[in-house]
PyMOL Python script that loads the backbone (N, CA, C, O; Angstrom):
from pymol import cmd

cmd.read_pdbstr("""\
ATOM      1  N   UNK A   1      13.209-119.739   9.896  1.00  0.00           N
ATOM      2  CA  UNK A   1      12.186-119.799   8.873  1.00  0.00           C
ATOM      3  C   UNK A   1      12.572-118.849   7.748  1.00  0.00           C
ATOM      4  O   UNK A   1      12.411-117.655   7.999  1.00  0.00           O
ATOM      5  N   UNK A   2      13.047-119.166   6.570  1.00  0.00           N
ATOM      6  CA  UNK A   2      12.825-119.140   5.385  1.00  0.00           C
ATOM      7  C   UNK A   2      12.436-118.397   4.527  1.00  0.00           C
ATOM      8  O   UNK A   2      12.706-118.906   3.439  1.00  0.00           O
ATOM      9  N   UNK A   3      11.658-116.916   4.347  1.00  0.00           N
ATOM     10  CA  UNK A   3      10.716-116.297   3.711  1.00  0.00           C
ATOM     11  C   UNK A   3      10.525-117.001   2.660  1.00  0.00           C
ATOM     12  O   UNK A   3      11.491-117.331   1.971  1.00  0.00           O
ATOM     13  N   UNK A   4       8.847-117.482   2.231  1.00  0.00           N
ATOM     14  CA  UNK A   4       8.701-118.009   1.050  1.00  0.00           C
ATOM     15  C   UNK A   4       7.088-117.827   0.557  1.00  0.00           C
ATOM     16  O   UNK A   4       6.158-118.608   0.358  1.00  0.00           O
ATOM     17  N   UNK A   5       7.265-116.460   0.477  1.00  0.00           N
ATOM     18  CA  UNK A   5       5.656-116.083   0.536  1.00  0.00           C
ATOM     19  C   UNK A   5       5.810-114.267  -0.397  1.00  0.00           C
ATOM     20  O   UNK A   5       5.993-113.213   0.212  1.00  0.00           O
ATOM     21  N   UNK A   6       5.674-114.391  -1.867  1.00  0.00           N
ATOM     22  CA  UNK A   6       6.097-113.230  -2.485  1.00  0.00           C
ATOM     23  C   UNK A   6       5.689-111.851  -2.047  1.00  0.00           C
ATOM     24  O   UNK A   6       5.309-111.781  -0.879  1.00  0.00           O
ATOM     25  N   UNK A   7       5.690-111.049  -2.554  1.00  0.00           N
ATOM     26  CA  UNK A   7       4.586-109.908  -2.862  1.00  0.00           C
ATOM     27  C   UNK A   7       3.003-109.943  -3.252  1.00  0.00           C
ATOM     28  O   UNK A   7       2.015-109.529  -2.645  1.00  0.00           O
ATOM     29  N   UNK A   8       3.131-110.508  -4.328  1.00  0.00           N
ATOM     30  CA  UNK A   8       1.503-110.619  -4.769  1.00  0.00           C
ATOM     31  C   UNK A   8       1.005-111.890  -3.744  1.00  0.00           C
ATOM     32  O   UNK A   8       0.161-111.707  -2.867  1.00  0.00           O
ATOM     33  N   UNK A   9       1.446-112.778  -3.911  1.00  0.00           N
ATOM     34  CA  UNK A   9       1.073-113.540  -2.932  1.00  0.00           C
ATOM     35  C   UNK A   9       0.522-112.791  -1.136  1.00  0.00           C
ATOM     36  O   UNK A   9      -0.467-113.005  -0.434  1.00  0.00           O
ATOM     37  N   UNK A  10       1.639-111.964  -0.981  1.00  0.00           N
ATOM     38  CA  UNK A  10       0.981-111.490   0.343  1.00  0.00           C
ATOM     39  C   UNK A  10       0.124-110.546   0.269  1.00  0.00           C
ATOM     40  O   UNK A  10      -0.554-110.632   1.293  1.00  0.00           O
ATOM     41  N   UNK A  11      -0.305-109.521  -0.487  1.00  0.00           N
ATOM     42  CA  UNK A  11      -1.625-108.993  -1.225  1.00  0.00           C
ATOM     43  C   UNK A  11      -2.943-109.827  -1.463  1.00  0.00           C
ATOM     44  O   UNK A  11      -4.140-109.550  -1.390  1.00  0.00           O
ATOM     45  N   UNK A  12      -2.303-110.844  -1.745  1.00  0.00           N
ATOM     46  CA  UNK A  12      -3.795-111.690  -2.147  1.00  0.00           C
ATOM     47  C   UNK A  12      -3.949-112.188  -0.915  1.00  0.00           C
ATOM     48  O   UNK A  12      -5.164-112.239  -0.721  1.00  0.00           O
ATOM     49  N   UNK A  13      -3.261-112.658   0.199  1.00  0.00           N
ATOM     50  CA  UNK A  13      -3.441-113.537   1.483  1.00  0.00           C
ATOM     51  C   UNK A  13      -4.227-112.620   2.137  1.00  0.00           C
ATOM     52  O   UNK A  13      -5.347-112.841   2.596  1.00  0.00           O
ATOM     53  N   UNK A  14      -3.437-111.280   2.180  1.00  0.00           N
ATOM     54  CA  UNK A  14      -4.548-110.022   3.031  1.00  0.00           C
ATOM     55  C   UNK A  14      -6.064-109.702   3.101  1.00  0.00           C
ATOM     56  O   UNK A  14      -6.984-109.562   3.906  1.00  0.00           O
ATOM     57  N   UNK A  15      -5.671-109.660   1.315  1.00  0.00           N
ATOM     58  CA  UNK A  15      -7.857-109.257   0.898  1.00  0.00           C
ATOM     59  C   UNK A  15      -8.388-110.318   1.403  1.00  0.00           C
ATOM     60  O   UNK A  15      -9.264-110.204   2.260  1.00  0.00           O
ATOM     61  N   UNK A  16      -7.870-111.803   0.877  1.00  0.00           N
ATOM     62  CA  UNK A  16      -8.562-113.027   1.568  1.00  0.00           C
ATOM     63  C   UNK A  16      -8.733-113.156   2.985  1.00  0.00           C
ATOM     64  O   UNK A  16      -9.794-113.503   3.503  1.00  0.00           O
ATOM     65  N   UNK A  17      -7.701-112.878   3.598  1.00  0.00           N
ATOM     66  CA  UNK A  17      -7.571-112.988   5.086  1.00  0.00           C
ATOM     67  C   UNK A  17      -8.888-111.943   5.779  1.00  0.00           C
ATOM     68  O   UNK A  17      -9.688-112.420   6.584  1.00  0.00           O
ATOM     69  N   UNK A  18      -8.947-110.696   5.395  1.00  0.00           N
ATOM     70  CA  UNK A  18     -10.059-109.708   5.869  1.00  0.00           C
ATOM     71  C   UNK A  18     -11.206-110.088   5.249  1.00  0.00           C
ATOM     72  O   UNK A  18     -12.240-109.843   5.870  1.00  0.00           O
ATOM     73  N   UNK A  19     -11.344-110.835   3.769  1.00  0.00           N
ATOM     74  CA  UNK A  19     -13.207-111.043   3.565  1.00  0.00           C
ATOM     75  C   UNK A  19     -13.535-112.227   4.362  1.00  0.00           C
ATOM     76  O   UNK A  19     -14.638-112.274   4.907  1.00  0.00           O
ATOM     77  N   UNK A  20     -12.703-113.183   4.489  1.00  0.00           N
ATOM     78  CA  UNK A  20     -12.889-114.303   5.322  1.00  0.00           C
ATOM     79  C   UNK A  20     -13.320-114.200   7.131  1.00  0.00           C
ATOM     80  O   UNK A  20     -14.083-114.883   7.815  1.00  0.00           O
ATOM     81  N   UNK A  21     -12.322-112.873   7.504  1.00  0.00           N
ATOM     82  CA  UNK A  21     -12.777-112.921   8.682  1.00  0.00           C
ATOM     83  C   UNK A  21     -14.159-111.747   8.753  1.00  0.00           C
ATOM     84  O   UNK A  21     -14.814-111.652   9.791  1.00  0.00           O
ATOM     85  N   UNK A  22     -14.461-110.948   7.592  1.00  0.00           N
ATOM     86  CA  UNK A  22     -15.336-110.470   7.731  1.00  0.00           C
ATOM     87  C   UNK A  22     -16.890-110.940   7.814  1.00  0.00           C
ATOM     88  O   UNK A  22     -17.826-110.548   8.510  1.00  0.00           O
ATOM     89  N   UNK A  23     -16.754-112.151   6.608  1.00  0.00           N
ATOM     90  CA  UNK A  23     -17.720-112.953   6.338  1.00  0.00           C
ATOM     91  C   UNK A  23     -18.180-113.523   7.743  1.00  0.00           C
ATOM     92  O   UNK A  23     -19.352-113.549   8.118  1.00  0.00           O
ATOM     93  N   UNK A  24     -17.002-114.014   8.525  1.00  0.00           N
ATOM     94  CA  UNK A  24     -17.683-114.569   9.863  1.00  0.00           C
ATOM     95  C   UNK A  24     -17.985-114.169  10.730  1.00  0.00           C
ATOM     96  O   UNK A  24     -18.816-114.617  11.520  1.00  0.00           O
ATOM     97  N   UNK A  25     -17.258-113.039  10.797  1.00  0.00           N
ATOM     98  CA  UNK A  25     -18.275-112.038  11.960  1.00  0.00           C
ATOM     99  C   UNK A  25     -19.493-111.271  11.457  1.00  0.00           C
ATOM    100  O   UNK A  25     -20.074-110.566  12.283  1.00  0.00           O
ATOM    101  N   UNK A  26     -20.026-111.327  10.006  1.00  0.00           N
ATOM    102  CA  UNK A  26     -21.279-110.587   9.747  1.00  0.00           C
ATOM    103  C   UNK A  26     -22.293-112.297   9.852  1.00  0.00           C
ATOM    104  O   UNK A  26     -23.450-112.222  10.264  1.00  0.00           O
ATOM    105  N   UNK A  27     -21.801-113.487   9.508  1.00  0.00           N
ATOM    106  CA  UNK A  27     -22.435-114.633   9.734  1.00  0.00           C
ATOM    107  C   UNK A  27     -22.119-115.188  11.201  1.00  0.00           C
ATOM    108  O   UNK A  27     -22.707-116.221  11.520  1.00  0.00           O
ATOM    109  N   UNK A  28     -21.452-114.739  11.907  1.00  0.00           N
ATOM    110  CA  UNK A  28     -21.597-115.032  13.448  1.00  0.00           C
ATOM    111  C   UNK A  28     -20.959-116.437  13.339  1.00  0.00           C
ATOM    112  O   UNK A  28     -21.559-117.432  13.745  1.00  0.00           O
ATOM    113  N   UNK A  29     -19.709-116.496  12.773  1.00  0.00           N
ATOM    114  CA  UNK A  29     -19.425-118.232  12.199  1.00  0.00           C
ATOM    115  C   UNK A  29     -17.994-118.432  12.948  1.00  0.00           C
ATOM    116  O   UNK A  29     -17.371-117.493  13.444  1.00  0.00           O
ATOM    117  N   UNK A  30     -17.574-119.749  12.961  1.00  0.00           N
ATOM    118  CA  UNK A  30     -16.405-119.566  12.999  1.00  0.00           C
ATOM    119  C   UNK A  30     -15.050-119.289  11.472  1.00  0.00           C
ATOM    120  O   UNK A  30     -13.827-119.423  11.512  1.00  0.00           O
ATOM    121  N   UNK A  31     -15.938-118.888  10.323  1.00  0.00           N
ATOM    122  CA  UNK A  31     -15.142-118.534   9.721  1.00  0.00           C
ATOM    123  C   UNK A  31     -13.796-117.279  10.135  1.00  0.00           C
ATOM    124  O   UNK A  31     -12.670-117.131   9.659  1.00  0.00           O
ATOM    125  N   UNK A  32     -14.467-116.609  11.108  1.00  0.00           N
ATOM    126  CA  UNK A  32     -13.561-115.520  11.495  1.00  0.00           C
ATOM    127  C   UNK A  32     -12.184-115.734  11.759  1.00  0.00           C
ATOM    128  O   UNK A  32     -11.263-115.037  11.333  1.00  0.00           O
ATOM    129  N   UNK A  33     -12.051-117.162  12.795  1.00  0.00           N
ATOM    130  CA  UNK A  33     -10.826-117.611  12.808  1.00  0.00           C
ATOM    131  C   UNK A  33      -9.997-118.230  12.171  1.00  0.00           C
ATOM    132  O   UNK A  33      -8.845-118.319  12.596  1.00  0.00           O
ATOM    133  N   UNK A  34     -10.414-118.853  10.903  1.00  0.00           N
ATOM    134  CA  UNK A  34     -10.001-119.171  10.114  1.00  0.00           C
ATOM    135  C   UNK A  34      -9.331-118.186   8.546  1.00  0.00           C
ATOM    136  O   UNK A  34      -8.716-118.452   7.513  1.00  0.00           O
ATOM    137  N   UNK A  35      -9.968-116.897   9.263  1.00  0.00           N
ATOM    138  CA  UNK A  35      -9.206-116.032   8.182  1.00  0.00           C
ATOM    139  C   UNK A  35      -8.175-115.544   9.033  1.00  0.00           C
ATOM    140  O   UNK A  35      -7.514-114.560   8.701  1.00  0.00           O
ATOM    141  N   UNK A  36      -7.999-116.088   9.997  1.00  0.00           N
ATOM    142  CA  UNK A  36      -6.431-115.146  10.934  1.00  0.00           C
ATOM    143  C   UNK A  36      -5.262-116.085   9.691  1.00  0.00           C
ATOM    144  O   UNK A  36      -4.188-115.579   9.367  1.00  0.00           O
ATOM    145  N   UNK A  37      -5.555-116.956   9.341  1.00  0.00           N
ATOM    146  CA  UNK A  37      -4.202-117.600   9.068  1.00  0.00           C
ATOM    147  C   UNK A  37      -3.429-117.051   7.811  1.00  0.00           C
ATOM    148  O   UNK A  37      -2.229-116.995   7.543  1.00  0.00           O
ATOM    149  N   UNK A  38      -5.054-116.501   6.855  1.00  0.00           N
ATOM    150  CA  UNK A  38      -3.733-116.258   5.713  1.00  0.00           C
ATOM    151  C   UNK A  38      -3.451-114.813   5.854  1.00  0.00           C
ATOM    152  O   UNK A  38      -2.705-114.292   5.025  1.00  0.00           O
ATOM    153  N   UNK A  39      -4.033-114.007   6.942  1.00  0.00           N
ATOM    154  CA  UNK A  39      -3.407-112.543   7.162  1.00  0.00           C
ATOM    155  C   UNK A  39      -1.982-113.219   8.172  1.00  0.00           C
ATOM    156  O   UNK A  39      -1.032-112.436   8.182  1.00  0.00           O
ATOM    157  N   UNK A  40      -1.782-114.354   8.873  1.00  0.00           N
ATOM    158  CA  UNK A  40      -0.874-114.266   9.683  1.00  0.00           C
ATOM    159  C   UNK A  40       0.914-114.829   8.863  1.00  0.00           C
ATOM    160  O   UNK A  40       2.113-114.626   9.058  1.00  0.00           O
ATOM    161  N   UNK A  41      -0.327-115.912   7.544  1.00  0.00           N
ATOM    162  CA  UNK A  41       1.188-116.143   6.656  1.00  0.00           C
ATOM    163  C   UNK A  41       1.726-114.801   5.850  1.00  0.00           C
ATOM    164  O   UNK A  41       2.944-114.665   5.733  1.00  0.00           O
ATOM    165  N   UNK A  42       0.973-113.964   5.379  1.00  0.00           N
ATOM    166  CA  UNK A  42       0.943-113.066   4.591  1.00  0.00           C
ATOM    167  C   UNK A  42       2.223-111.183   5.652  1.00  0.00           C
ATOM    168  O   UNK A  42       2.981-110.293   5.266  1.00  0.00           O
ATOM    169  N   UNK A  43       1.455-111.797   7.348  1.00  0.00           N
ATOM    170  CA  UNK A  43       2.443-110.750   7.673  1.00  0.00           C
ATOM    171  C   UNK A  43       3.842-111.425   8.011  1.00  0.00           C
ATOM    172  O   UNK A  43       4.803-110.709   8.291  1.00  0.00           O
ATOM    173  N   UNK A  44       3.961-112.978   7.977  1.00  0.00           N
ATOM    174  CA  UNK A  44       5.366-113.319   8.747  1.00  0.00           C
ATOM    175  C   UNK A  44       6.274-113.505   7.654  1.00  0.00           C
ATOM    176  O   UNK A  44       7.500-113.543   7.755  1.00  0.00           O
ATOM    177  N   UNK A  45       5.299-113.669   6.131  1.00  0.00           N
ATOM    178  CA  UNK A  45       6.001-114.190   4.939  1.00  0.00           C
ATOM    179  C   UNK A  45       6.673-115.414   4.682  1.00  0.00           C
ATOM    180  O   UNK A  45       7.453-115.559   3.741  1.00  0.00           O
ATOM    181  N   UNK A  46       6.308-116.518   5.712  1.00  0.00           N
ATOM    182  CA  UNK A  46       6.170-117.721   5.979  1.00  0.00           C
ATOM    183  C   UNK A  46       4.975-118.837   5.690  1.00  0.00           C
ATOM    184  O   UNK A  46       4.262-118.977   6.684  1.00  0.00           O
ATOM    185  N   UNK A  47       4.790-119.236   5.147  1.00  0.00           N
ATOM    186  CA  UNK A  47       4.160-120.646   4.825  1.00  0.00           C
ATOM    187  C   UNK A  47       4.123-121.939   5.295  1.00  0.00           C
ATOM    188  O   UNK A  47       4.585-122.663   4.413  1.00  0.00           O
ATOM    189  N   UNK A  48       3.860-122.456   6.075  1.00  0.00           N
ATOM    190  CA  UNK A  48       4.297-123.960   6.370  1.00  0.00           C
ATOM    191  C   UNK A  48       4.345-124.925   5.166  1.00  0.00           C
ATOM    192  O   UNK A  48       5.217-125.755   4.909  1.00  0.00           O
ATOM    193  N   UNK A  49       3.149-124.615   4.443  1.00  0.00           N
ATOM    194  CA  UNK A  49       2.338-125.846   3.898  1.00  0.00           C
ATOM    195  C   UNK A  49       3.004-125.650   2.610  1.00  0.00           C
ATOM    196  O   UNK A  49       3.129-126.677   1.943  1.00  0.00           O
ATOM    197  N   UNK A  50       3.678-124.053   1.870  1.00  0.00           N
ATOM    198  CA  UNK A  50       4.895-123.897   0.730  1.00  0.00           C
ATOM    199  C   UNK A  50       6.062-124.853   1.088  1.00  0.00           C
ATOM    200  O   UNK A  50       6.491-125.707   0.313  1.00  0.00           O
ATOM    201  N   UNK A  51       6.646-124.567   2.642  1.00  0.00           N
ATOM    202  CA  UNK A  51       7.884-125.068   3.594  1.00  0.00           C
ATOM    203  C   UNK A  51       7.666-126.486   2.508  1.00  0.00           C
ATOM    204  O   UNK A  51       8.274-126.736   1.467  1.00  0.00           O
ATOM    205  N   UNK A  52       6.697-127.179   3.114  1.00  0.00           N
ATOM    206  CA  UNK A  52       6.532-128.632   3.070  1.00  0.00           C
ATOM    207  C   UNK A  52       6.595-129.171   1.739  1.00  0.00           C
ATOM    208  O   UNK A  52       7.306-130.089   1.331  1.00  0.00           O
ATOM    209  N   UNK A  53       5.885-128.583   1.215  1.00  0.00           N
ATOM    210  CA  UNK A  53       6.070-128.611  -0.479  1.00  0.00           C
ATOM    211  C   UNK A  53       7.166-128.484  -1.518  1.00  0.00           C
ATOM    212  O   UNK A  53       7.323-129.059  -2.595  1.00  0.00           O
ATOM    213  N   UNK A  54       7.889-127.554  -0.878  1.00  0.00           N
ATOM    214  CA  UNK A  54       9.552-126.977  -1.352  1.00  0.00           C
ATOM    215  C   UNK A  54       8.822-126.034  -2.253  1.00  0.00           C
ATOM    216  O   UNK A  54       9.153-126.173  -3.430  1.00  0.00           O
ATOM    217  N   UNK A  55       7.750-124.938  -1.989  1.00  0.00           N
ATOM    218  CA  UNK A  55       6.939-124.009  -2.868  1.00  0.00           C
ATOM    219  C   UNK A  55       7.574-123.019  -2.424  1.00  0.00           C
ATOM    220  O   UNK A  55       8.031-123.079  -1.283  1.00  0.00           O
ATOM    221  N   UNK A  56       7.772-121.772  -3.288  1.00  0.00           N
ATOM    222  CA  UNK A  56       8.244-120.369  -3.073  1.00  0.00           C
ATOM    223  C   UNK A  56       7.794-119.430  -3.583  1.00  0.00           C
ATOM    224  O   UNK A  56       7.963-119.550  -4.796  1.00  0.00           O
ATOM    225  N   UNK A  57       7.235-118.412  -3.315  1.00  0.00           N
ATOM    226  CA  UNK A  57       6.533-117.281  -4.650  1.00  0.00           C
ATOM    227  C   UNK A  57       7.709-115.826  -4.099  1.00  0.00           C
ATOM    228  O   UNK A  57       7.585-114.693  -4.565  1.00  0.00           O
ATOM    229  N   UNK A  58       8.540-116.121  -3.289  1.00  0.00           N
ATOM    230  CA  UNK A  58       9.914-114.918  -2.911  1.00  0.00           C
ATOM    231  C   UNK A  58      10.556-114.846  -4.471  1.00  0.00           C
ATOM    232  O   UNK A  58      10.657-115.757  -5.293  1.00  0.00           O
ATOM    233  N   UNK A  59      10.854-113.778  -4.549  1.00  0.00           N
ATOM    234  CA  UNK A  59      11.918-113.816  -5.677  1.00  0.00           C
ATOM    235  C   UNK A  59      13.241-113.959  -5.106  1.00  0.00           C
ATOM    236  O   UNK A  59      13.690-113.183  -4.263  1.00  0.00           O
ATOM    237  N   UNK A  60      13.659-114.635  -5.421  1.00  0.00           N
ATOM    238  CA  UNK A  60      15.309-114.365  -4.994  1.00  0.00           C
ATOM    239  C   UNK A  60      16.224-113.443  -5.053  1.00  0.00           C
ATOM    240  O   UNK A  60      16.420-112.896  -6.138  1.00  0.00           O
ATOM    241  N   UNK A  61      16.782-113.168  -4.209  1.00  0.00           N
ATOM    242  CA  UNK A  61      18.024-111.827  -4.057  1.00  0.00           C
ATOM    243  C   UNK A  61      19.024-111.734  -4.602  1.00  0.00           C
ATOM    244  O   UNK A  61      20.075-112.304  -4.308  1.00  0.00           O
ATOM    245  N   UNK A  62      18.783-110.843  -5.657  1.00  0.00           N
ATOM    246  CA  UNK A  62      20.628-110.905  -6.039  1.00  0.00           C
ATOM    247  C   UNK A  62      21.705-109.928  -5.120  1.00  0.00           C
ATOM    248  O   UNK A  62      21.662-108.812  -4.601  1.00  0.00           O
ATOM    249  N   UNK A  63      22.562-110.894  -5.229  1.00  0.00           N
ATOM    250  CA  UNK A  63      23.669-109.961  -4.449  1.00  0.00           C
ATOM    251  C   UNK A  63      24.104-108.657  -4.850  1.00  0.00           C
ATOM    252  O   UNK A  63      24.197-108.199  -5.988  1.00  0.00           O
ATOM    253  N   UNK A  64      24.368-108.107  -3.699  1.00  0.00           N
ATOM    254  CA  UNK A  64      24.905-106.646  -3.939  1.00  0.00           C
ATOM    255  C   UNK A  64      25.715-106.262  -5.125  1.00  0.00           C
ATOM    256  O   UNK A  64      26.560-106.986  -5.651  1.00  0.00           O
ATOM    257  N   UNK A  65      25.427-105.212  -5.456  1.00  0.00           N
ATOM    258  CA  UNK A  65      26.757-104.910  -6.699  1.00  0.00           C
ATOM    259  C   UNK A  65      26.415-105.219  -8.510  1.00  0.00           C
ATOM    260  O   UNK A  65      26.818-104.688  -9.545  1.00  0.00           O
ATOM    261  N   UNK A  66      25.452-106.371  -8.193  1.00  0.00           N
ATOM    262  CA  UNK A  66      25.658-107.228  -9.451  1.00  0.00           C
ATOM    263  C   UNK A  66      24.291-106.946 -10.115  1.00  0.00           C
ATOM    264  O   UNK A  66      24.015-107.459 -11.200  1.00  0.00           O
TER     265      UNK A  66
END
""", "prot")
cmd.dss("prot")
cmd.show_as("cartoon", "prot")
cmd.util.cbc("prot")
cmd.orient("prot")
């Protein structure tokens, strides 16, 4: 797998990921589990649904030296 999940992108997945699961445990919902996913793309730096798309928010690496 690929990294294809930037910086800001994984900042924004986090805050989302914690109000989402917060929201559902103060509403007793199953929103809770549904915020595991974008804290879980946000820590692996993986995306499926970018994968599928051919989406990337990584910057690309330049090689050493240059």
């Amino acid at each position: 797998m690929k990294p294809n999940v930037g910086k800001n992108d994984k900042m924004i997945r986090i805050i989302i990921g914690i109000l989402v699961i917060g929201m559902g445990i103060f509403y007793n919902s199953w929103l809770a589990i549904i915020g595991i996913i974008p804290l879980a793309t946000a820590f692996t730096g993986f995306c499926p649904l970018y994968a599928f798309l051919g989406l990337s928010t990584e910057k690309p690496h330049k090689p050493a030296g240059k």
